[in-house]
C-alpha positions in Angstrom: 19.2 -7.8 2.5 18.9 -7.8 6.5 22.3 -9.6 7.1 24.1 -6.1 5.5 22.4 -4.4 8.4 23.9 -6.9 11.3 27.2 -5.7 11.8 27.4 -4.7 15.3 27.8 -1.0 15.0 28.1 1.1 18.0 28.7 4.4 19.3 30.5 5.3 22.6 28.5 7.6 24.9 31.7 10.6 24.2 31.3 10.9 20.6 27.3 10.5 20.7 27.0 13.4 23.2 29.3 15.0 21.0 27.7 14.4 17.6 24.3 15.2 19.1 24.5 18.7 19.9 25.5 19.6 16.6 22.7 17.1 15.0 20.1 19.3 17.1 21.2 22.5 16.5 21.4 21.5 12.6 17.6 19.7 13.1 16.0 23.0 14.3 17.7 24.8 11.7 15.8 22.9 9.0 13.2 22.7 10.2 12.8 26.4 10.7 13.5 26.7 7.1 11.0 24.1 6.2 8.1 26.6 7.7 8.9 28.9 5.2 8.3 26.1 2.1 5.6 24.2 0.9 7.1 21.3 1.6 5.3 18.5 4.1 7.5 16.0 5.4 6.5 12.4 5.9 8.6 10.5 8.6 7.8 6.6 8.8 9.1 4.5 11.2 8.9 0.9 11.2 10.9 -2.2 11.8 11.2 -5.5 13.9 9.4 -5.7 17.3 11.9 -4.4 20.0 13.9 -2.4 17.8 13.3 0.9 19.7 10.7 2.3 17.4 9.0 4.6 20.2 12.5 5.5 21.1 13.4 6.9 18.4 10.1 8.6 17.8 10.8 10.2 21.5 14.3 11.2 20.3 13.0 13.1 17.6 10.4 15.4 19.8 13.7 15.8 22.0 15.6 17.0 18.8 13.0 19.3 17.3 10.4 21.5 17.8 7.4 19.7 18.8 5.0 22.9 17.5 5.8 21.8 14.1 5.5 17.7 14.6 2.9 15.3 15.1 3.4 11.4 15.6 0.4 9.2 14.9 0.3 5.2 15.8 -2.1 3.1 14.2 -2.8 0.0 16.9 -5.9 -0.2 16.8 -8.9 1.1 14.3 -11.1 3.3 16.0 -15.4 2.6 14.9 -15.1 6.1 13.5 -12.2 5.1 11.0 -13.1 1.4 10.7 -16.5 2.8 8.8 -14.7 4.4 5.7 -12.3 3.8 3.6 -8.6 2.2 5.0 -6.9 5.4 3.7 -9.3 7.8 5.2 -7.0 7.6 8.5 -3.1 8.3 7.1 -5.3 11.5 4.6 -6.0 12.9 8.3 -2.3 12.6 9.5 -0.6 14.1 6.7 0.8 17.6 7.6 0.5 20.8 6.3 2.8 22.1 4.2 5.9 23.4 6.4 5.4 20.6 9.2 6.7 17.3 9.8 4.7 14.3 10.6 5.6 10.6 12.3 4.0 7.9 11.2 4.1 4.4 13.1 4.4 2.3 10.7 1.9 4.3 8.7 0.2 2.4 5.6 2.8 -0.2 6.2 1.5 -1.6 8.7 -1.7 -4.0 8.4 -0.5 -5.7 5.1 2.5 -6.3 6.7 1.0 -8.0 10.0 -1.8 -9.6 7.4 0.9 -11.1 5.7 3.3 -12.5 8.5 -0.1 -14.0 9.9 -1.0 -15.1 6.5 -4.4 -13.3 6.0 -3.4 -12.8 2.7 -0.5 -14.4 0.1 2.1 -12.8 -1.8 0.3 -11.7 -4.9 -2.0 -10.0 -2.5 0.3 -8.2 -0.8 2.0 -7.2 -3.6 -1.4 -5.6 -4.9 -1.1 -3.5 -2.0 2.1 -2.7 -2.1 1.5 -1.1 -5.4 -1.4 0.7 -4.4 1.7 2.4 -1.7 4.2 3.0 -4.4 1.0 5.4 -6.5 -0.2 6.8 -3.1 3.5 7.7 -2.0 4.5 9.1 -6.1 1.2 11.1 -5.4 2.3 12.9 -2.5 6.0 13.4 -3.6 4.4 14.7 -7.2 2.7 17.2 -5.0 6.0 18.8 -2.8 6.0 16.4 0.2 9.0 14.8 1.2 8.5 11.2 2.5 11.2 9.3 4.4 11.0 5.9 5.4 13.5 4.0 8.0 13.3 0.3 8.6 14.8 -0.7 12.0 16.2 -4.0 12.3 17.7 -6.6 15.0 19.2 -9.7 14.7 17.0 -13.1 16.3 19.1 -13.0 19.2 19.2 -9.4 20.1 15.6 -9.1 19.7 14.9 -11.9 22.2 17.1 -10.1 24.6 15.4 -6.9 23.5 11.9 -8.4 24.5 12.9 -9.6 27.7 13.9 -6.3 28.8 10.9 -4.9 27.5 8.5 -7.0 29.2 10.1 -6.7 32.6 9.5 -2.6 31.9 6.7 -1.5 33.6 7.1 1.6 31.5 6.6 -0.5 28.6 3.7 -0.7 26.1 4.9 -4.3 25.9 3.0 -4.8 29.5 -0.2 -4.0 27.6 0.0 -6.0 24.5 1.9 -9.1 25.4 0.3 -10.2 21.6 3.6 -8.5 20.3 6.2 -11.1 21.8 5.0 -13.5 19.8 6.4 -12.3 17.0 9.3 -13.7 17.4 8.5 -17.0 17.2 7.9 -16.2 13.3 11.1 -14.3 13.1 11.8 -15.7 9.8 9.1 -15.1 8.1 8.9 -12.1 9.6 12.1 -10.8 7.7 10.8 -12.6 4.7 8.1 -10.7 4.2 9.7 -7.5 5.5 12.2 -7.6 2.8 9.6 -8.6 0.0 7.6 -5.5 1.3 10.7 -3.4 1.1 12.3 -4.5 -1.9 8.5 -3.9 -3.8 8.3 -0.2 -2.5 11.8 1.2 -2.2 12.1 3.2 -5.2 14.3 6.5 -6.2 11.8 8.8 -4.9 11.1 7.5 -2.1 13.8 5.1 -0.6 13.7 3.0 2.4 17.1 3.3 5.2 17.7 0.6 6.8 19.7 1.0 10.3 21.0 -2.0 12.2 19.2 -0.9 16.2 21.2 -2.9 18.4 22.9 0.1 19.8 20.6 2.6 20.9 23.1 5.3 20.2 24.3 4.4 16.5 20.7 3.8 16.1 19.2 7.2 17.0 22.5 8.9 15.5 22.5 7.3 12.2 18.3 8.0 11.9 19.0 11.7 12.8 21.8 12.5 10.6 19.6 10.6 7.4 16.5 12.9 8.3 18.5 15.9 8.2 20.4 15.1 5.2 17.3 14.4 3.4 15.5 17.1 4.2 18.4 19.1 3.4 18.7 18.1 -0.1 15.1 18.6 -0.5 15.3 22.2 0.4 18.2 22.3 -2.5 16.1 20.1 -5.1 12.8 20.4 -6.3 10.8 17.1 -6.4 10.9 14.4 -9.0 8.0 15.1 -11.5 7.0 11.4 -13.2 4.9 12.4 -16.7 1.7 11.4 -16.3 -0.3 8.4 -16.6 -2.8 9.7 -19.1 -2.3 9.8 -23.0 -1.8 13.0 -24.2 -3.9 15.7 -25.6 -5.2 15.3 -29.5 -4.9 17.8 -31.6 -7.7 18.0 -33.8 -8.7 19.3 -37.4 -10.3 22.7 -37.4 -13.3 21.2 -39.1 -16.4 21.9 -36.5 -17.4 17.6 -37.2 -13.8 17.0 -35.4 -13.9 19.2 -32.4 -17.5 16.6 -31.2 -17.5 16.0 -28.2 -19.8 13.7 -25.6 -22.0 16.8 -24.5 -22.8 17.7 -28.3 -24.5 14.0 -28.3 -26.9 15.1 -25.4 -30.2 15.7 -26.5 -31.6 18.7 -25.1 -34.9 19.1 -26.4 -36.2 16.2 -24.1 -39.1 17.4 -21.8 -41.3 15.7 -19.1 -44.9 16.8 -18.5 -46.1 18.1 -15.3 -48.2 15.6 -14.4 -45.9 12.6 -15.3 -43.3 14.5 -13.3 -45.2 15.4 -9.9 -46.1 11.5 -10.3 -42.7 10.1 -10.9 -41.0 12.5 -8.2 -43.6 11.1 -5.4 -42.9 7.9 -6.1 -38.9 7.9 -6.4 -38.9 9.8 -3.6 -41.1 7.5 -1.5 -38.7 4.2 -3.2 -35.6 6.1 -2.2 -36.2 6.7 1.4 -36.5 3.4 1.9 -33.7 2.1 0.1 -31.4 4.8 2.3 -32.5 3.6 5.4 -32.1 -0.1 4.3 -28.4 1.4 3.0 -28.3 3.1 6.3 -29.0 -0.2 8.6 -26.5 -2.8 5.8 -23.3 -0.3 6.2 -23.5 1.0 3.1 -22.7 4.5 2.3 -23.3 6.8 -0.9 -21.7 9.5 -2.3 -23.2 11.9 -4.6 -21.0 14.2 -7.0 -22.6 16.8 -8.9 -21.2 18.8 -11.8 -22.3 20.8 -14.4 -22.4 24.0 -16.5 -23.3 27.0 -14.4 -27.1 27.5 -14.1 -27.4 23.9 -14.9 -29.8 22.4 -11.9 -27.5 21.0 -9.7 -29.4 22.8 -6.5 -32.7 21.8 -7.8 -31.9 18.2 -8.5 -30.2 18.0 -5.1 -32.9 19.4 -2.9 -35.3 17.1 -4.5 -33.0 14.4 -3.6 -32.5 15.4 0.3 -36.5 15.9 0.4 -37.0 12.2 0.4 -34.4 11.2 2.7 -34.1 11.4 6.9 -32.1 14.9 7.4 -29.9 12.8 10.3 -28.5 10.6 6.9 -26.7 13.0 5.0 -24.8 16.4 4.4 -24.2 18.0 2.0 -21.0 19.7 1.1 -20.7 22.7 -1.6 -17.0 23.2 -3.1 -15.5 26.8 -3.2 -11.9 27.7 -3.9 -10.1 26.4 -1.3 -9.3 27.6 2.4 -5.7 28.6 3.6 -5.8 25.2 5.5 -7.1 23.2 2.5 -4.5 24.8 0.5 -2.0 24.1 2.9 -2.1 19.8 1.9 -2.9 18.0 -1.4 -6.0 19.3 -3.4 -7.6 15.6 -2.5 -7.4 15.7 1.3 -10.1 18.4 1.9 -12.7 15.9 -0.2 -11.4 12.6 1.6 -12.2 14.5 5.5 -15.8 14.3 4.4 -16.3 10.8 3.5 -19.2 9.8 5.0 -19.3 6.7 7.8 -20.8 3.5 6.9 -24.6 3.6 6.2 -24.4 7.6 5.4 -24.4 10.3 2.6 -22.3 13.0 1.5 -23.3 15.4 -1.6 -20.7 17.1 -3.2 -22.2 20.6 -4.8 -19.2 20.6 -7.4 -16.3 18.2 -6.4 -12.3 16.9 -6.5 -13.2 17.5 -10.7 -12.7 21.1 -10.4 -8.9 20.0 -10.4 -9.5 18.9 -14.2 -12.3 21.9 -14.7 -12.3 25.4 -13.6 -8.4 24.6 -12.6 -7.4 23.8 -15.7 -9.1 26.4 -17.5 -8.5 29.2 -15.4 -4.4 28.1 -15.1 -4.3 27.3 -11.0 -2.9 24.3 -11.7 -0.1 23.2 -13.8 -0.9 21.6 -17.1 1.5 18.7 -15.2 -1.0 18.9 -11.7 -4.2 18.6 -14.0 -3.0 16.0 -16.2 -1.7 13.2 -13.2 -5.2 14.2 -11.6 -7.0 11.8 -13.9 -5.2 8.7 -12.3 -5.4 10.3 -9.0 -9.4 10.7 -9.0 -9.4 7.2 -10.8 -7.6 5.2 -7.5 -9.3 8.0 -4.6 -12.7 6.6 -6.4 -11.4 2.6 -6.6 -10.9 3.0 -3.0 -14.3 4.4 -2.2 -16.2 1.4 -4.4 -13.9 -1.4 -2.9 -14.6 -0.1 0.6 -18.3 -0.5 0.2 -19.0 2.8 -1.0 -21.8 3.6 -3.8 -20.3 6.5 -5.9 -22.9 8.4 -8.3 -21.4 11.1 -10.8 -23.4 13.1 -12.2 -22.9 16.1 -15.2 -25.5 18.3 -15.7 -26.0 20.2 -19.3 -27.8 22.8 -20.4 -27.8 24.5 -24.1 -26.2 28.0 -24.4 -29.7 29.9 -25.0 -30.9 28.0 -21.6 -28.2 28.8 -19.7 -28.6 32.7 -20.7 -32.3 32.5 -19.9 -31.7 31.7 -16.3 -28.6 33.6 -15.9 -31.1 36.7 -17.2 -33.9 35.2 -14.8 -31.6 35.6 -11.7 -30.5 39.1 -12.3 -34.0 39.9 -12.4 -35.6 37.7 -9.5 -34.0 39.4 -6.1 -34.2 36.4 -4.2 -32.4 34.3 -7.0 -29.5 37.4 -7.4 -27.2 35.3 -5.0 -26.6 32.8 -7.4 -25.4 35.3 -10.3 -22.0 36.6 -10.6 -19.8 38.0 -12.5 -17.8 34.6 -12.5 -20.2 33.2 -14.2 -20.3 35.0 -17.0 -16.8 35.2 -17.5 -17.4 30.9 -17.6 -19.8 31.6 -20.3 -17.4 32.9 -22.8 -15.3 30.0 -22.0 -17.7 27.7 -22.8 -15.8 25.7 -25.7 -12.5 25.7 -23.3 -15.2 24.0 -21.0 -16.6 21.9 -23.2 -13.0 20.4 -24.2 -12.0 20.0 -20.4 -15.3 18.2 -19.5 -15.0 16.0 -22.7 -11.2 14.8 -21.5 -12.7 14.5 -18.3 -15.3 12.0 -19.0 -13.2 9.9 -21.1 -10.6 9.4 -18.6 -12.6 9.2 -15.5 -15.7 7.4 -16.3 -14.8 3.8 -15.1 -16.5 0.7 -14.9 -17.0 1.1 -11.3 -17.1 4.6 -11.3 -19.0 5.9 -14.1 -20.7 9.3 -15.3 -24.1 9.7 -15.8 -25.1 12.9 -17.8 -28.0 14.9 -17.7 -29.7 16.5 -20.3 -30.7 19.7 -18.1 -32.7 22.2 -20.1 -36.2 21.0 -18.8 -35.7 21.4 -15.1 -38.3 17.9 -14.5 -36.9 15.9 -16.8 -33.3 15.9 -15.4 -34.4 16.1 -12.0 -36.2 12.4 -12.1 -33.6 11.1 -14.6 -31.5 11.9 -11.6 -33.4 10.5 -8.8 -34.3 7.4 -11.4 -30.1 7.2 -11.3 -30.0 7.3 -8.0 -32.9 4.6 -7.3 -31.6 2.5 -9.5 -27.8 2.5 -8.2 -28.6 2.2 -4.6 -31.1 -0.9 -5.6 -29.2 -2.7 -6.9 -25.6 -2.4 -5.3 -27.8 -3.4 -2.1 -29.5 -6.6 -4.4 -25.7 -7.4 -5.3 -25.1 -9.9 -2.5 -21.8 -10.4 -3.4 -20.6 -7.4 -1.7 -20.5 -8.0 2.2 -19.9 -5.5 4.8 -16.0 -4.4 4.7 -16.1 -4.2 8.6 -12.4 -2.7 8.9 -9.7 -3.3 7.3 -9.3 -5.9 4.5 -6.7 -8.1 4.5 -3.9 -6.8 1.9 -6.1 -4.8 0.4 -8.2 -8.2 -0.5 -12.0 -7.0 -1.4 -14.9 -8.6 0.5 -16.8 -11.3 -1.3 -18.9 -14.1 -0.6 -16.2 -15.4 1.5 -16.2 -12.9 4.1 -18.6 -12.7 7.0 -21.0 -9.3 7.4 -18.8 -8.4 10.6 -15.8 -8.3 8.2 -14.1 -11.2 9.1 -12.7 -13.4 6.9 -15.4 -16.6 6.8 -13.4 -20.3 6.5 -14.4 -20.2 2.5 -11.5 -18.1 1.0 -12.3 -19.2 -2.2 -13.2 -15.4 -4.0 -9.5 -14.8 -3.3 -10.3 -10.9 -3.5 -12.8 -10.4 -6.0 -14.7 -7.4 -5.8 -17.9 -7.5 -5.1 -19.4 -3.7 -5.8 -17.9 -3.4 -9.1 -20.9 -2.0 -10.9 -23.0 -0.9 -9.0 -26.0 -0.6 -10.8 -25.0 2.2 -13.2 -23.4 -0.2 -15.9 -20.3 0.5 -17.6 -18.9 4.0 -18.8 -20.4 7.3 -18.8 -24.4 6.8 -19.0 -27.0 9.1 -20.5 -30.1 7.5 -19.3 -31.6 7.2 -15.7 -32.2 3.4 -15.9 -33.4 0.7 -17.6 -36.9 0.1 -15.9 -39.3 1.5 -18.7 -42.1 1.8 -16.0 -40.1 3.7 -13.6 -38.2 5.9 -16.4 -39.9 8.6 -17.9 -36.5 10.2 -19.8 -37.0 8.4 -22.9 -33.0 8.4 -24.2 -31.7 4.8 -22.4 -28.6 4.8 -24.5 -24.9 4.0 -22.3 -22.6 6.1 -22.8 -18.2 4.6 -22.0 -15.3 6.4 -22.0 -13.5 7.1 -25.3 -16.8 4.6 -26.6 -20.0 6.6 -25.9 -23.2 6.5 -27.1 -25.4 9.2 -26.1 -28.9 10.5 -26.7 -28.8 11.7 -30.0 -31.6 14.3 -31.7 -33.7 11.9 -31.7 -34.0 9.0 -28.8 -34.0 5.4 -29.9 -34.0 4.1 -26.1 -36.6 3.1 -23.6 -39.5 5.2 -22.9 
């Protein structure tokens, strides 16, 4: 592959000062009509050491108008991004729709100096890789335009290259001498460079390689390539890939055929007063101390709730935060979105509140309005909505692998209940806030709803990220089945000792196991050979419809599991665990 690109092209300083008046002119003139789109452009830049890289990047702020570009570098990991999740930095540097961002090397990057150092092996890197080829389909899916250049050198040209460099005081070479030594594994390096490209160049989002021993052919050829691309961009909508999910079913008329998971949930289940004040004292008392033991092992939690309108999510959440250290968590209630959150991919305003290792974020609805109230109410394509299930699926895979403990939770209440309280809070000034006429325009969408929240629990509730719903009626018994779910998860993902502290990043996308020190360096035992650890994390398998499985500690008596496209629910009657 590299040998097509090490040619020994040049251009002579005449024609390049030539060329490059028209390239700017050209450059601004896009990207003035880019500000008028809702188009975000992605620029990576990557390539051998020496190749000019920052060059380039410099070239480009030369060539166009820095109020609507942004370059990001990603040396080093700063504590604040080295306690979430890997892609929780490159979500913060993607632009706004109308702008143009750099990227140095961008998600690229660490599996690519993991590999050439050989923290991971091939079929690791390859796992990653394909993680890159979803992430990039899912930004292209959504309008943005991603463009990736690979600059190369041949062995000898970079030697000279590095030599130059390192006599620059100028240089950043001066302050990470580290970097030179890269070419003593030049040939592995362009090994695993062209594995990496050859895995992730694909029709939507191609790689251009450009040969860099001539500055001037180099900057020229890069130039010319961005500005066609974005030109024919501006002249093509993007690809659209069908997605991932199976298609709708259409179902018989008959009442038995249109079941779904929520008409399983039984209702009628009540908690007495006294059992309740009981239970909720001592969850309460059991959950602060497993948060602050969360708190001082790294390990953060994250706590969607959804549910039918009137349905107890504020209830069940201030009992939760009443047990907990106010300095642990926030909590973040989901409205339509704002001009700014609008302006990038429906996921990026939920990844900016990720909490930091060892702290808690509560999502008052969540990213599942995509496949809710968007469906239903038509502000999203029936193509947006239906690619969003395999979206949410990976955005929650990264949270578990990175240490996180996810809790879902669906909260139901019957028809008649839910018109009681909407009466209730009409009536009550002080509750008149929380009534509007929204709400009742949901209610006579209810079996629209119903259908939505039944696709969404079959194709979201995963073994590692699974849905625990609440039957909601009596306000007591679904707030300790909720704190019972919460105990229980935070217990035992902390019990699983399997899972180490992720530290940073992980090699190649490699999950931390046994083999991997609590500082997040890789331990001499390798033998795990990325295995996750946190897979479960104490809510078992599928969608659940029980708190837990301690009888003692769980007064809702249904303990049945519930699993996608599989469930078994709390029928009329509750066979499970007192």
């Amino acid at each position: 592959m590299f040998e097509a690109i090490k040619l020994g092209r040049k251009v002579d300083k005449e024609s390049f000062n030539t060329e490059q008046e028209v390239l700017r002119t050209e450059l601004l003139q896009v990207q003035r009509e880019l500000r008028q789109t809702d188009i975000p452009v992605v620029i990576l830049i990557a390539g051998v050491e020496g190749a000019g890289k920052g060059e380039v990047v410099n070239r480009l702020h030369e060539w166009l108008d820095a109020r609507g570009l942004q370059s990001f570098a990603y040396w080093d990991e700063t504590d604040e991004e080295r306690q979430r999740p890997r892609y929780w930095r490159f979500w913060r540097s993607l632009p706004p729709r109308g702008e143009m961002a750099i990227l140095f090397g961008g998600w690229y990057l660490a599996p690519l100096e993991h590999r050439v150092h050989n923290l991971c092996n091939d079929a690791e890197l390859d796992g990653e890789l394909n993680r890159i080829v979803d992430f990039e389909r899912m930004l292209i899916q959504d309008g943005a335009l991603i463009v990736k250049f690979w600059f190369h050198l041949a062995e000898a040209e970079q030697d000279a290259r590095l030599r130059e460099l390192k006599r620059d005081d100028r240089s950043r070479w001066k302050m990470t001498p580290q970097k030179g030594r890269q070419k003593e594994h030049y040939a592995h390096f362009e090994y695993v460079a062209e594995r990496m490209i050859r895995h992730t160049d694909r029709g939507i989002s191609p790689w251009y390689l450009i040969e860099a021993g001539d500055r001037r052919y180099r900057d020229l050829t890069m130039g010319k390539t961005l500005l066609q691309a974005i030109k024919q961009r501006l002249s093509e909508p993007p690809p659209i890939e069908p997605p991932h999910t199976a298609g709708q079913l259409e179902l018989p008329a008959t009442p038995e055929a249109q079941i779904t998971v929520l008409d399983h949930l039984d209702l009628e289940q009540k908690l007495a007063q006294d059992i309740y004040r009981s239970e909720l004292t001592k969850l309460q008392q059991e959950i602060n101390g497993l948060c602050w033991e969360a708190y001082n092992r790294r390990r953060s939690l994250v706590i969607v709730f959804e549910g039918a309108d009137a349905g107890g999510k504020g209830g069940a959440i201030r009992r939760f935060t009443n047990a907990i250290d106010a300095r642990l968590y926030r909590a973040i209630p989901i409205a339509a979105p704002t001009d700014e959150e609008n302006a990038h991919h429906y996921l990026w305003r939920f990844w900016r509140h990720i909490p930091r290792s060892g702290f808690i974020t509560i999502f008052d609805r969540s990213w599942y309005g995509r496949v809710l109230v968007e469906r239903i109410e038509g502000f999203a394509t029936e193509a947006e909505w239906r690619r969003a299930y395999d979206e949410i699926n990976q955005f929650e895979e990264q949270l578990v692998e990175s240490g996180v403990i996810l809790c879902k939770f669906w909260l139901q209440v019957s028809d008649e209940e839910q018109l009681r309280r909407f009466k209730d809070r009409e009536a009550v000034p002080y509750k008149q806030y929380k009534i509007t006429d929204e709400d009742w325009r949901n209610r006579d969408k209810a079996p629209q709803y119903r259908i939505a929240v039944n696709d969404m629990v079959v194709y979201t509730s995963t073994e590692s990220a699974s849905w625990t719903l609440v039957e909601a009626d009596d306000k007591p018994f679904a707030r300790i089945k909720v704190l019972t779910t919460l105990r229980d998860a935070i217990r035992n993902a902390l019990q699983d000792g399997s899972f180490a502290d992720p530290g940073g990043y992980l090699p190649c996308g490699k999950r931390p196991g046994k083999g991997q020190e609590a500082n997040g360096k890789e331990a001499t035992d390798n033998s795990d050979n990325g295995k996750q650890g946190n897979g479960k994390q104490g809510n078992g398998k599928g969608a659940k419809g029980p708190a837990g499985s301690d009888p003692a500690a769980a007064p809702p008596k249904d303990n049945g599991d519930q699993k996608a496209g599989k469930v078994k629910s709390a029928k009329k009657k509750s066979r499970g665990k007192g």
